[in-house]
Structure formats: structure tokens, C-alpha cells
C-alpha positions as CSV (number, residue, x, y, z in Angstrom):
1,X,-81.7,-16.8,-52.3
2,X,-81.1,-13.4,-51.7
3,X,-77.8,-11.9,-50.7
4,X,-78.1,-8.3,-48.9
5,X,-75.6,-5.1,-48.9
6,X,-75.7,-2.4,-47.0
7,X,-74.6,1.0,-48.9
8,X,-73.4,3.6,-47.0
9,X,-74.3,7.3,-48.7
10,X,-71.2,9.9,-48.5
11,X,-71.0,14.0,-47.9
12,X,-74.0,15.8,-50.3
13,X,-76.3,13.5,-49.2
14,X,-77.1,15.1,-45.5
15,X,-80.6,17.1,-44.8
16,X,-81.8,18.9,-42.1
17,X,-84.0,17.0,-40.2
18,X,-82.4,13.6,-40.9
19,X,-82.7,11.4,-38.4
20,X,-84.8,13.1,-36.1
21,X,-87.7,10.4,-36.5
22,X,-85.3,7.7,-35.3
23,X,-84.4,9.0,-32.2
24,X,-88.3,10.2,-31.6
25,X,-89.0,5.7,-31.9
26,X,-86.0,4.2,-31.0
27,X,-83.7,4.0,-27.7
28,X,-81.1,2.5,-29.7
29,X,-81.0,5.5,-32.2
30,X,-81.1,7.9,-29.0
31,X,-78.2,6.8,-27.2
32,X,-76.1,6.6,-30.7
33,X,-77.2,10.5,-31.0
34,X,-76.3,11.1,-27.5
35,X,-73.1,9.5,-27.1
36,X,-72.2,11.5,-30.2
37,X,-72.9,15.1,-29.0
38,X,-71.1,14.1,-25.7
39,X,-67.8,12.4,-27.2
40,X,-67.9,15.4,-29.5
41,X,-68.4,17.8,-27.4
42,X,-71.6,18.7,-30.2
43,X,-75.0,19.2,-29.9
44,X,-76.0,16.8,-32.9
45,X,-80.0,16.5,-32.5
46,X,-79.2,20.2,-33.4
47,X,-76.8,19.6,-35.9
48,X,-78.9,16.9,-37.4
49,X,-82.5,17.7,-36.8
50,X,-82.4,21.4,-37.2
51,X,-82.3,24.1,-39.8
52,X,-78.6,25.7,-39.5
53,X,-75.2,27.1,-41.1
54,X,-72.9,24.2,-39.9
55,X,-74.8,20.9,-41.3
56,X,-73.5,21.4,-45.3
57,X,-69.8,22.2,-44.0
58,X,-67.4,19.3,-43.6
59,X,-65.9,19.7,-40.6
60,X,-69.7,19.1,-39.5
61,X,-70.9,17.2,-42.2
62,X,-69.0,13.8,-42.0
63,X,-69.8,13.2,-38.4
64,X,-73.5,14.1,-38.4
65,X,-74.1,11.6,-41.8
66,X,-72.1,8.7,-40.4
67,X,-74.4,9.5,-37.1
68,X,-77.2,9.6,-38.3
69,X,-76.1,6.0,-40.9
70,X,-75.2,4.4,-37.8
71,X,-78.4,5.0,-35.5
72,X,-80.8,3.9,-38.4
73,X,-78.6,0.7,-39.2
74,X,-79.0,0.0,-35.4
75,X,-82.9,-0.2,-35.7
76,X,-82.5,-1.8,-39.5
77,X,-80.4,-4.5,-37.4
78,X,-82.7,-5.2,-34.5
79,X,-85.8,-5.6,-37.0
80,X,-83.5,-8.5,-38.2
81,X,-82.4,-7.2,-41.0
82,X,-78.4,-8.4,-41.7
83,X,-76.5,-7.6,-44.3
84,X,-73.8,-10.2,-45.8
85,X,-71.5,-7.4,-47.5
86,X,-71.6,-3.3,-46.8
87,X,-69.6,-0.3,-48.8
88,X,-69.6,2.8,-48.2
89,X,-69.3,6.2,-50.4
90,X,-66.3,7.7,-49.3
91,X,-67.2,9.0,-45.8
92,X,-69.6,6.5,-46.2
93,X,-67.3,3.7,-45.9
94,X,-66.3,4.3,-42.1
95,X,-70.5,3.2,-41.4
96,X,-69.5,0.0,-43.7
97,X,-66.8,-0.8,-41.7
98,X,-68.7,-0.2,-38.6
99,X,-71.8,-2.0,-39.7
100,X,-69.3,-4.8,-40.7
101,X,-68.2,-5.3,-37.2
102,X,-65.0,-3.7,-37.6
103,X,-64.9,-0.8,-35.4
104,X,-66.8,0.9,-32.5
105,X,-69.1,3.1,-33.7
106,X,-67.7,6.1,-31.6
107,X,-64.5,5.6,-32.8
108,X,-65.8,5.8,-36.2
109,X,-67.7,8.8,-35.3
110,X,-65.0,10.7,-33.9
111,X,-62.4,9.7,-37.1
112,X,-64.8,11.7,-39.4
113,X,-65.1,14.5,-37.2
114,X,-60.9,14.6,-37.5
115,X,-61.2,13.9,-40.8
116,X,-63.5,16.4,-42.0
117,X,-61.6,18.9,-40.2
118,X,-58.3,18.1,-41.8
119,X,-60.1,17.6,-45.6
120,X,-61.4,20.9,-45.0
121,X,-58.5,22.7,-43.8
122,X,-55.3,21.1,-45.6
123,X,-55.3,23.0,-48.9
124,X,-56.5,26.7,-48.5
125,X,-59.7,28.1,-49.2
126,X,-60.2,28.6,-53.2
127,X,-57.3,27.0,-54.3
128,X,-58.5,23.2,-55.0
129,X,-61.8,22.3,-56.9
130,X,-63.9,19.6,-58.5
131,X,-65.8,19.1,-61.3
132,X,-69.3,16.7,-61.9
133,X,-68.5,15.4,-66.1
134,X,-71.7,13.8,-67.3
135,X,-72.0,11.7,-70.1
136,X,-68.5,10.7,-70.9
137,X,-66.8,7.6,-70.9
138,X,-64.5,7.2,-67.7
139,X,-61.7,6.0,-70.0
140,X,-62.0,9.4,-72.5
141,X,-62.1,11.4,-69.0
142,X,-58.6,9.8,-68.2
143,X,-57.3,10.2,-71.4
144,X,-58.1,13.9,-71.5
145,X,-56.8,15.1,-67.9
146,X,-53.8,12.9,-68.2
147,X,-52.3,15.8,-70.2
148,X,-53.1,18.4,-67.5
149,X,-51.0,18.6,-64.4
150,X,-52.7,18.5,-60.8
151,X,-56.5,16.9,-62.3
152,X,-57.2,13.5,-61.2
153,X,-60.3,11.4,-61.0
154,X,-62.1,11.8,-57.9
155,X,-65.0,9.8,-58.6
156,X,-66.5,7.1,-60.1
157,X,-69.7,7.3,-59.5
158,X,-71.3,5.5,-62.5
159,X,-71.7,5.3,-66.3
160,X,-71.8,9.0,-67.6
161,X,-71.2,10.7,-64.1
162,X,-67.3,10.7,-63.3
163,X,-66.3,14.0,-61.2
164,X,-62.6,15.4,-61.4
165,X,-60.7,17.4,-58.9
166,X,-57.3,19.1,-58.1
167,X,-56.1,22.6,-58.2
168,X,-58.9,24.6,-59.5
169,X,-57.7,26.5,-62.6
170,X,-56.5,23.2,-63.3
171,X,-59.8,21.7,-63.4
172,X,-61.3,24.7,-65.2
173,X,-58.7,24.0,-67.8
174,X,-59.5,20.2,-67.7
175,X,-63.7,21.6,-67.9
176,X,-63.0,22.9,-70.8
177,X,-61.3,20.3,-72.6
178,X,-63.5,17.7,-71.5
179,X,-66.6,19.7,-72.9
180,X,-65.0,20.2,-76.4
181,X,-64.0,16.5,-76.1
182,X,-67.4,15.2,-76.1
183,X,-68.9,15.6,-72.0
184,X,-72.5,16.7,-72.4
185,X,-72.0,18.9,-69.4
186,X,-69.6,19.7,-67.4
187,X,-70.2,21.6,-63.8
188,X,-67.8,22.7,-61.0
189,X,-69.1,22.0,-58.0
190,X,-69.7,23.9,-54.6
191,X,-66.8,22.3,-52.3
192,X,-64.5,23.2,-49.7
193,X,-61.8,21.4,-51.3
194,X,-60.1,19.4,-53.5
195,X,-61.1,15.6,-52.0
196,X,-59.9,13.0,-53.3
197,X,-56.5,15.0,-54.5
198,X,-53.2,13.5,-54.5
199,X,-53.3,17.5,-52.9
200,X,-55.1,15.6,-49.9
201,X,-51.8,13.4,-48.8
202,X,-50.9,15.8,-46.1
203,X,-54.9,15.0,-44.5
204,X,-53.9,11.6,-45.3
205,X,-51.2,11.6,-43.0
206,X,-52.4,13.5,-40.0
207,X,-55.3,10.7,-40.9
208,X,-53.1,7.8,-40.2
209,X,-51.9,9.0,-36.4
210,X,-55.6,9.5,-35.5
211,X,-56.4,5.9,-36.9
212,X,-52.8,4.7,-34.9
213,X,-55.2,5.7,-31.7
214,X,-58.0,3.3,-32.1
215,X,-58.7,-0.4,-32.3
216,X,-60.2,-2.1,-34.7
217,X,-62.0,-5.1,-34.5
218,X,-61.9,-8.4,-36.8
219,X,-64.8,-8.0,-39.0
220,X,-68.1,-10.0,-39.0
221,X,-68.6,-9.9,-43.1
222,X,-66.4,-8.3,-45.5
223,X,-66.9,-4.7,-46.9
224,X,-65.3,-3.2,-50.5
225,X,-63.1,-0.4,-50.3
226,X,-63.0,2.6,-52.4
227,X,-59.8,2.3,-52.9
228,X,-59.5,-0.9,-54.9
229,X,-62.9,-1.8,-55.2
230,X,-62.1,-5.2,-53.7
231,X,-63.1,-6.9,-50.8
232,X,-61.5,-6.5,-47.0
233,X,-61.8,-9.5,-45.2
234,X,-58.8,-8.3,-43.2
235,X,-59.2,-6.1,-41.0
236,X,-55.8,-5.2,-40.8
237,X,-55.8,-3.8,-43.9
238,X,-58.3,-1.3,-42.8
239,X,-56.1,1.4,-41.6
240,X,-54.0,1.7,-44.6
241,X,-56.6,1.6,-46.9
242,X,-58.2,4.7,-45.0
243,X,-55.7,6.8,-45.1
244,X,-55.3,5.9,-48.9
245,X,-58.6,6.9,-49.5
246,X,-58.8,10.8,-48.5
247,X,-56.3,11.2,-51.3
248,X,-57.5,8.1,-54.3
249,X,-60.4,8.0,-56.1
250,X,-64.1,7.2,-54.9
251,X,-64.2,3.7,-56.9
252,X,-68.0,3.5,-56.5
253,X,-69.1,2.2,-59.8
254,X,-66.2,-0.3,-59.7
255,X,-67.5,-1.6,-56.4
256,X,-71.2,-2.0,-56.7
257,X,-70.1,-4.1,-60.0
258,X,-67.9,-6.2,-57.8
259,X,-70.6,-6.6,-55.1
260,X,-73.0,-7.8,-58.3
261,X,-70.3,-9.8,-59.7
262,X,-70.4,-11.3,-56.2
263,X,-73.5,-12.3,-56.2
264,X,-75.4,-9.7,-53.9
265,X,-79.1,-9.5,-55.4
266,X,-80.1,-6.8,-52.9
267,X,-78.9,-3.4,-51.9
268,X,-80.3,-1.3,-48.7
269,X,-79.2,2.0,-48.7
270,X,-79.0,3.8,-45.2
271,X,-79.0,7.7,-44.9
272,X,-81.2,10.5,-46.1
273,X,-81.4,10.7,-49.8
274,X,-81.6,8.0,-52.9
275,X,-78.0,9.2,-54.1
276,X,-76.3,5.7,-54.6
277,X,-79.7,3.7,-55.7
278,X,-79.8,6.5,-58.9
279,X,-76.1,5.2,-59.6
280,X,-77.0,1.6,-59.3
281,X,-80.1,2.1,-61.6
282,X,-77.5,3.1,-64.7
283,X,-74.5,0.8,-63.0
284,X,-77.3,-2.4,-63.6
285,X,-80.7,-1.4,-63.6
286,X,-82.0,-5.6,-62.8
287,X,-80.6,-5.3,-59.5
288,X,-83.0,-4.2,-56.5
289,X,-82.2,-1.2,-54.3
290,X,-83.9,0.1,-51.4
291,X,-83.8,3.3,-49.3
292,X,-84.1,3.4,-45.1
293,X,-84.4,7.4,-45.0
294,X,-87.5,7.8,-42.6
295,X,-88.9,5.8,-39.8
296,X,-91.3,4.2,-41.9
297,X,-89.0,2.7,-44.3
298,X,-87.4,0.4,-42.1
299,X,-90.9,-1.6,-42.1
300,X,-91.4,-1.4,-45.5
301,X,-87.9,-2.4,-46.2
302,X,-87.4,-5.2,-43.6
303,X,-90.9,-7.2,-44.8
304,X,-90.0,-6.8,-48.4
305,X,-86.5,-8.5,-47.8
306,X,-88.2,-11.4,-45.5
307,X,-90.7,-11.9,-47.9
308,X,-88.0,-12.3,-50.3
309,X,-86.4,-15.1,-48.2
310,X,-89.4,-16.8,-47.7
311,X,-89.7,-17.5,-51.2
């Protein structure tokens, strides 16, 4: 038998355009779209379908991805495709928790709007940064930065991509290092901030009174957390773990072993791009991912996974 997750991309992955073929075929998609731009107060068919300045910043960013996430799992859902585990990348995660049952998806719409305003805005322009380290073991990565003060781990992507972050002479120190440690290549890349900073606590804060606001739902199936790379079956665990994660590391690679380790055969992943099925090719290649990026997929998708369980 199979056993199906859904993976939920994270900021980098958005595209102009995305979504737009969802909300041209399905009234479900639509009203997701449109009950965004109004509790907003955006226009996200332009955000999201359009060419424009505001899509790759993140005060804009993390709303329109976990829109458009949400409006394509709705039609993945009513083609009867169910997943028995999600996770989300970062951002990614609030789509899990909504695609596992555990909140409204306005409320987790509106979160990431707050909380790409406040990730953006809590440490000033040019004074945090990050830093993709390829081909280096995650444990040599630790070892390195642990000597340089304000570099953490931001990511764990999967074997031989680890990024770093902090203050950003820091990480161009840590850069450095790193490449004369043995990274094959080391690349600072082009953020607004230092995410997933102990730098980010402040965000993390102001976080946790806008989660205070909302209610959240006992979940339908579990999702893994970033955080620990475990499993919430709780739901009230969910708020503290959220605030946690704007300032811990993206345990990604940790949690797509723990989802194998769990027996999950099958991973859909929902948003533009093939980001997280790259990682899972090098995290373990035997396991089968598949993408739901254009209206077409979701047929393609949702037949291969039935045909699956008829076997």
C-alpha cells in the first residue's frame, strides 16, 4: 500500500503566473483567490498571475505562495486525492497545517502576510544575510560556524546543500572558512533578511500575539514540524512551534527522512516549481515524488496515485 504526503514548497519557489490556470478551471481555486485579495485588502490574481515588483519581496511573497498552495490542494482534494501526512518548507508549513485540518485557510493566509511583514522588517536592511554551502557535510558545517559568533544553521535542506545565516559580515567570515574547510561552493544569497536567525526572535514574538488571535482546529492527520522534525498530532502544540520556527532552523532533510522512516512511499508536491522533489532525489532517491504545478498535473498526478492503489 501506498502512504501519500503532501509537501508544501517555501519562499524562492513563487513565479509569476502561478496559479492562474487554477482559478481559469476551478471555482474552488477562485473563491480561495478571492477571499484572499479581499481579507488582504490585495489584488492577488495580480500579485500571482502577473509580471510585477512585489511578487519576489516577502511581505508579498509568503501570502501569494501559501495562496496559491492552498487553491491547487483544494482541487488535488476534490479529485480525491488525500494525503495521510503533510510538511511544509518553512512558510510552507502553515499550507501543511492547513491541508492537515488544522486551521482555516484564511487564517493561515493572513499569518503569512504578518509574518512576512515582520521577517522582512525586524532586522534592518543589509545588516543580516545567508549563505547556500554545497557539498559539505552538515556536521563539518556546525563544527566550523560554531566558532563564529551570530552564524547559525538556517537550513537543512539535504545532503550537500545546508544554508547558513546571521549577521552578514558574520556569515562572509563563516563563507570563507567554510570554503577553505572543504564546501565546494559557497554563495550568499539575495535575501531581505537573516531568516531563520536567533536575530529573528523579536518577529518571533510579535508572531505569537498574531497566532493568540486565531483558532486552531484539531488536526485530521499529523504534519512534521520544522522545528523538530517530528510529528504534531497535537494541535496545541502548533502555536508554539510557529513562533519557534521564524527564529530555528528549516529541518527539511530531517523531516522527509522521518516521513520515510514512517513509512510514506509517496510524496505530492504542491506549488510552482520542483524545489523539494530535487532534495528528496539526493535525501533517498527510491522514494517517488510528484509535482501539481499546472492544471494538468493534477490529472496526471491523481491517476498515477489511484493506479497505485489499485495494485
Amino acid at each position: 500500500m501506498n502512504k501519500i504526503a503532501f509537501i508544501f514548497p517555501g519562499q524562492g519557489a513563487q513565479k509569476a503566473g502561478m496559479g492562474a490556470d487554477f482559478y481559469k478551471n476551478s471555482a474552488s481555486a477562485r473563491e480561495i483567490f478571492d477571499k484572499a485579495s479581499e481579507a488582504l485588502d490585495l489584488d492577488m490574481k495580480a500579485l500571482c498571475f502577473e509580471e510585477n515588483d512585489k511578487l519576489d519581496l516577502t511581505e508579498y511573497t509568503q501570502a501569494a505562495l501559501v495562496t496559491t498552495c492552498l487553491a491547487m490542494t483544494k482541487v488535488v482534494q476534490e479529485a480525491g486525492l488525500k494525503p495521510e501526512i503533510t510538511a511544509g518548507l518553512s512558510l510552507g508549513e502553515y499550507a501543511a497545517i492547513a491541508a492537515a485540518g488544522g486551521m482555516d485557510e484564511m487564517d493561515a493566509i493572513r499569518l503569512v502576510r504578518k509574518r512576512g511583514i515582520l521577517m522582512q522588517n525586524t532586522v534592518p536592511a543589509g545588516e543580516g544575510g545567508m549563505c547556500a554551502v554545497m557539498a559539505m557535510e552538515a556536521e563539518a558545517i556546525e563544527q566550523v560556524i560554531a566558532g563564529i559568533a551570530d552564524v547559525e544553521v538556517a537550513n537543512y535542506n539535504c545532503p550537500g546543500q545546508i544554508v547558513i545565516t546571521g549577521k552578514k559580515e558574520a556569515v562572509e567570515t563563516a563563507a570563507v572558512k567554510l570554503k577553505e574547510a572543504g564546501a565546494r561552493r559557497t554563495m550568499m544569497l539575495n535575501v531581505s533578511g537573516p531568516f531563520h536567525s536567533p536575530l529573528l526572535k523579536p518577529a518571533g514574538d510579535e508572531m505569537k500575539k498574531e497566532l493568540d488571535r486565531i483558532q486552531l482546529h484539531p488536526l485530521d492527520i499529523p504534519y512534521v514540524t520544522n522545528v523538530t522534525a517530528q510529528k504534531v498530532m497535537d494541535i496545541a502544540e502548533t502555536k508554539g512551534l510557529l513562533v519557534r520556527q521564524i527564529s530555528s532552523p528549516v529541518r527539511w532533510m530531517q523531516s522527509m527522512e522521518a516521513m520515510i522512516a514512517d513509512g510514506v512511499t509517496d510524496f505530492v508536491e504542491i506549488g510552482p516549481g520542483k524545489t523539494l522533489s530535487g532534495f528528496l532525489k539526493k535525501i533517498d532517491p527510491k522514494r517517488k515524488a510528484y509535482q501539481i504545478a499546472i492544471w494538468e498535473d493534477v490529472e496526471k498526478v491523481v491517476s498515477a496515485l489511484k493506479g497505485e492503489e489499485a495494485c
